[in-house]
C-alpha positions in Angstrom: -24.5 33.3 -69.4 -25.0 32.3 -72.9 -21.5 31.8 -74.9 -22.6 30.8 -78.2 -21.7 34.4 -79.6 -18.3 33.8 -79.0 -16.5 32.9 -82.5 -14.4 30.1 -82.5 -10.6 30.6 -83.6 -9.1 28.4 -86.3 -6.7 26.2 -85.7 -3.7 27.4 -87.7 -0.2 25.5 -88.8 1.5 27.1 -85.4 -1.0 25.6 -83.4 0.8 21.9 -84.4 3.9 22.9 -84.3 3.3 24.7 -80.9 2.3 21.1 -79.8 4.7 18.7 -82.0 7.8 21.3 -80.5 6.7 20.8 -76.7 6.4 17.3 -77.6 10.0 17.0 -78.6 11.1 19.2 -75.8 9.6 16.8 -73.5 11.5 13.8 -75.2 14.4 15.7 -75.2 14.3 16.0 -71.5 13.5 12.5 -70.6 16.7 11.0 -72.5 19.0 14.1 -70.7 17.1 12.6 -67.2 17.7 8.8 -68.5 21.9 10.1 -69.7 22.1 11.6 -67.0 21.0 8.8 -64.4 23.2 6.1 -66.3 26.4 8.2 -65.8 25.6 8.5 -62.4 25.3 4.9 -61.8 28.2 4.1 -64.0 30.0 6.3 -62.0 28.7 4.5 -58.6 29.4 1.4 -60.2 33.1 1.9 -61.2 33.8 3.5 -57.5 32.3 0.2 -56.1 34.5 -1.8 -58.0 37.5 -0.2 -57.2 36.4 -0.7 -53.6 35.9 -4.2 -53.9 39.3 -4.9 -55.8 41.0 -2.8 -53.0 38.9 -4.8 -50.3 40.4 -8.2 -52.3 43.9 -7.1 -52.5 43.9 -6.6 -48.6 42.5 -10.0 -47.9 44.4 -11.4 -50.2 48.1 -9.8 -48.2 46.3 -10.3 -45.1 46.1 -14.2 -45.9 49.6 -14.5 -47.4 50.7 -12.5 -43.8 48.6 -15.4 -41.9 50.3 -18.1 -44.0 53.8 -16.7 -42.9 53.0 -16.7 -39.8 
């Protein structure tokens, strides 16, 4: 089937700004996924911490209990 009767539609100003606003919408959402990942890691990272200072602070009584003894 021949298709060459088919007029082509212009490309118009909203046509750009169709693609320029998905663009930014897809930026947008990278840096929320990016936030978002950092504040999940900061938050894994400050639990671990407090583990390891509780973990030190046991050894550290359990050594002193040792040294008693």
């Amino acid at each position: 089937m021949d298709r060459d009767d088919d007029l082509q539609r212009p490309v118009r100003h909203s046509d750009f700004l169709v693609i320029i606003s998905g663009f930014f919408l897809n930026l947008v959402a990278a840096v929320e996924s990016l936030a978002e990942d950092l504040h999940h890691m900061s938050i894994y990272h400050s639990q671990q911490k407090s583990q390891e200072a509780k973990v030190w602070h046991e050894f550290t009584q359990d050594l002193e209990t040792l040294k008693e003894d």
